[in-house]
N, C-alpha and C positions, 0 to 999 in steps of 0.2 A: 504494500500500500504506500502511495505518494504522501510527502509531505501536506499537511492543509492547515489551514489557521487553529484548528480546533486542540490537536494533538500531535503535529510536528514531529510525526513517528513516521519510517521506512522500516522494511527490513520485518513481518511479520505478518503472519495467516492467524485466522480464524481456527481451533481445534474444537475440540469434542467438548459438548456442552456449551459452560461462558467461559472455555479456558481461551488462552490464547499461545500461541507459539512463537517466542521470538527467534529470528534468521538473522540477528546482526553478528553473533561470532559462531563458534565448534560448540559452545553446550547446545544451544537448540533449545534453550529454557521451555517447558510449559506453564503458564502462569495461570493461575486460579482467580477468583474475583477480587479485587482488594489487593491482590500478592503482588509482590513483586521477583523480578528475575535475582541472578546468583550475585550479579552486579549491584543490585539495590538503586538503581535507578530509572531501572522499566516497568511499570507499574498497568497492573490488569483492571482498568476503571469501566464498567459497563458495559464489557467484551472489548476493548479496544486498547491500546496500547501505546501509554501516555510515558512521553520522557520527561520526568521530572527535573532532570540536567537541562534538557535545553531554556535556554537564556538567562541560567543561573550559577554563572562559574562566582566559587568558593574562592578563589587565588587568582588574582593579576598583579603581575611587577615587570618593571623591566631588565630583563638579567643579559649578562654577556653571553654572547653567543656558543663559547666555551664552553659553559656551564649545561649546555643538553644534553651530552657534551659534541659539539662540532667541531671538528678544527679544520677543514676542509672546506668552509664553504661560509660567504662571508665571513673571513676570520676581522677580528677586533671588533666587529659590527654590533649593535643593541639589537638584541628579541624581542618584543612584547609578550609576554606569557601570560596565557588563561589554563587554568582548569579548574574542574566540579568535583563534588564526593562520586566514590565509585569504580571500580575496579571487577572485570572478569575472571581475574587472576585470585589467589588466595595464599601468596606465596610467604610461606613460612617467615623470610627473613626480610622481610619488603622492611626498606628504609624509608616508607613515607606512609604510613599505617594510620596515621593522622587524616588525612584524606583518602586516600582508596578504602580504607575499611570502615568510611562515616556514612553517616544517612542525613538524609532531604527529612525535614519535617514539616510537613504541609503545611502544617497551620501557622510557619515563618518560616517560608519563603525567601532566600537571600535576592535582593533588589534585581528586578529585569533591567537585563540588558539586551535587545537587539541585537543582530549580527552588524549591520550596519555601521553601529557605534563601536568595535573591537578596531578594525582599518583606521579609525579615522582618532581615535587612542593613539594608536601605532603612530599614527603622522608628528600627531603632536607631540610625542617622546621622542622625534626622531627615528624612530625603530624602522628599518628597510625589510622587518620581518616579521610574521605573525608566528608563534609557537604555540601549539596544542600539545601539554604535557603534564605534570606534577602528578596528578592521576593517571587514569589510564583513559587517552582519548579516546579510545573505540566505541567506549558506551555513551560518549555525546558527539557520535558521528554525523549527527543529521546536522548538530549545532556546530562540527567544526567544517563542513562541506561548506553549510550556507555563509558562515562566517570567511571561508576560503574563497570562495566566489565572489564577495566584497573586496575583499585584498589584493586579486585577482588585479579586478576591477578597477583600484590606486595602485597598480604599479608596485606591490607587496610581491613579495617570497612565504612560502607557504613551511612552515617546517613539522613534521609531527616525530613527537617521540614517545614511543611506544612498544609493547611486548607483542605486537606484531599477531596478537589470538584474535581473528578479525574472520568471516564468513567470504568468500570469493564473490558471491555478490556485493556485500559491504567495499571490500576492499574496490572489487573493479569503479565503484562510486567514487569513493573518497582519493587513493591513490593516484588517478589521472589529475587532480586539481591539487597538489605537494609539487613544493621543488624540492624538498631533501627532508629525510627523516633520519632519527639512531633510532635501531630496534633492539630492543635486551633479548641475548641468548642466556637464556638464565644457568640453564645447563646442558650439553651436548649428550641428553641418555633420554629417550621414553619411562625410565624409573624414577629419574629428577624430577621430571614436569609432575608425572604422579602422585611422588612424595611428597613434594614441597611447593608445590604451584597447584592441585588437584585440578591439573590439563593436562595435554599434550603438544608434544615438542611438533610433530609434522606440520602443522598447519602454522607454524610460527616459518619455519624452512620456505615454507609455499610462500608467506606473506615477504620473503626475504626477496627471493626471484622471483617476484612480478614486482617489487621494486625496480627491482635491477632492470629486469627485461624495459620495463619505461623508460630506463634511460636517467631515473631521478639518482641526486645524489645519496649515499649509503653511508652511513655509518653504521659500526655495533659494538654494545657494549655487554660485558660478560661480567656480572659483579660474584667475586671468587670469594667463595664460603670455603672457612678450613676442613678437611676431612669429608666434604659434600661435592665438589665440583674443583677440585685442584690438583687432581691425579694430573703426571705428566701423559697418560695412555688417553685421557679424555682430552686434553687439551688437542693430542694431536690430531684423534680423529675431529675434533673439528676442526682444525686447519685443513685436516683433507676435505673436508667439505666444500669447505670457503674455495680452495685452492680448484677442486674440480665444477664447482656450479656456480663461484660468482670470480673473483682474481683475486691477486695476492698484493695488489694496489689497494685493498678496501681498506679505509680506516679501522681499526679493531680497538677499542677500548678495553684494559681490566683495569677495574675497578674493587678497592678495599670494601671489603664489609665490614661494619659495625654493629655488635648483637644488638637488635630492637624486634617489635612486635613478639609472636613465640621464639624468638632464638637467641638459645644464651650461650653459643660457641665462641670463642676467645674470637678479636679480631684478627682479621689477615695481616697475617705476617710481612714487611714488603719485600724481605727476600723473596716469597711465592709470588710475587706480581714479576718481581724481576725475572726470575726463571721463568716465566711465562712468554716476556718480553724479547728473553734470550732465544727462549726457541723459535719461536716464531720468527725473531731477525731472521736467525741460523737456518728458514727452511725459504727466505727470498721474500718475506712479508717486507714493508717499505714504511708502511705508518702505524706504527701501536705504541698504541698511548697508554699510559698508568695513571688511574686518580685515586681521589679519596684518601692518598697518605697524609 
């Protein structure tokens, strides 16, 4: 169903009874009356399916373009940054739990905002670029399309950063109107995404290369938890990924973690970021960056 003034919802069918079926990412949510999806921001009112995010982002600031983190693509330049509560993901060690795992409370509402008014923010900061992040923009994808198509429209740059758990229709929407995203590889195993994200990794691979194949700028970032995702046997096979399905020019971020939300594993060591950095030099990789020390 198309966007309309009422409920500013894509991306969902009608199911059994007054449920409803959301199609914006891989769960496939079915929502019951009142309910809302896994994201806590698709909400099942009257059979129909109302985004409680759109025109209500939680966070706007202007941040270095760095910080998404890009280094590739307007570098020194200002971002404009929006995001809402809400998140697809449920990942054990998410370092921003503060928002991705908050709720919308209807009856206060944080202030509307337009799409219209986010571009013309941007102007006034200076910002040559709109960014949809802090959260996870997937679940206010209708709000960051139409907000994109304004930006568009002033001569804006489009950037989303994101974990990439997006539906091939969703994606094919939103992805044509970006000029550059980072996607977080949380971890290179289908037992990772399971354990600690309660997803899966394929459909994060698929949202990597139909980036690519557009032709938009790439980044990715891999935030390295101790004893979970820092073996050197995982690290490689994901290079072999990267190295056979996108190139070895792609910026690759690791990034330190810090225990918050459920995880209370010491932080990353920066020796393991280094040896990450090393191997990766050592197999003809060209750009990998280390943050968070």
């Amino acid at each position: 169903m198309l966007n309309d003034s009422k409920n500013f919802t894509r991306w969902w069918v009608n199911g059994p009874g007054d449920t409803v079926l959301c199609q914006l990412c891989p769960r496939g949510c079915r929502i019951s009356p009142d309910g809302l999806g896994f994201c806590g921001v698709r909400k099942n009112t009257g059979g129909e399916l109302v985004s409680l995010a759109y025109g209500h982002p939680v966070a706007i600031a202007v941040d270095p373009i760095e910080k998404k983190p890009l280094r590739h693509f307007l570098p020194g330049s200002k971002t404009f940054s929006l995001g809402t509560y809400g998140c697809n993901l449920d990942c054990s060690c998410c370092q921003n739990s503060s928002l991705s795992r908050a709720f919308y409370d209807p009856a206060a509402m944080p202030a509307w905002v337009p799409p219209e008014q986010l571009p013309q923010l941007a102007r006034k900061y200076d910002c040559p670029s709109v960014s949809y992040t802090y959260n996870e923009p997937t679940i206010f994808a209708e709000y960051a399309y139409d907000i994109a198509v304004q930006a568009r429209g002033a001569g804006l740059k489009n950037i989303l950063v994101s974990n990439g758990y997006i539906s091939p229709a969703a994606a094919d929407a939103l992805y044509p109107v970006l000029d550059a995203a980072n996607i977080d590889m949380k971890g290179f195993s289908e037992d990772f995404y399971h354990r600690h994200c309660g997803a899966s990794l394929a459909p994060v691979l698929a949202s990597l290369e139909r980036l690519y194949r557009l032709g938009k700028h790439l980044e990715i970032t891999t935030l390295v938890i101790p004893g979970q995702n820092d073996s050197t046997t995982m690290l490689e096979q994901w290079l072999d990924w990267v190295e056979k399905h996108l190139n070895r020019d792609i910026p690759l971020h690791f990034s330190a973690y810090h225990p918050s939300h459920h995880c209370t594993a010491p932080a990353t060591p920066a020796d393991t970021l280094r040896r990450f950095r090393d191997i990766a030099q050592g197999r003809g990789f060209t750009a990998i960056y280390l943050g968070n020390l």
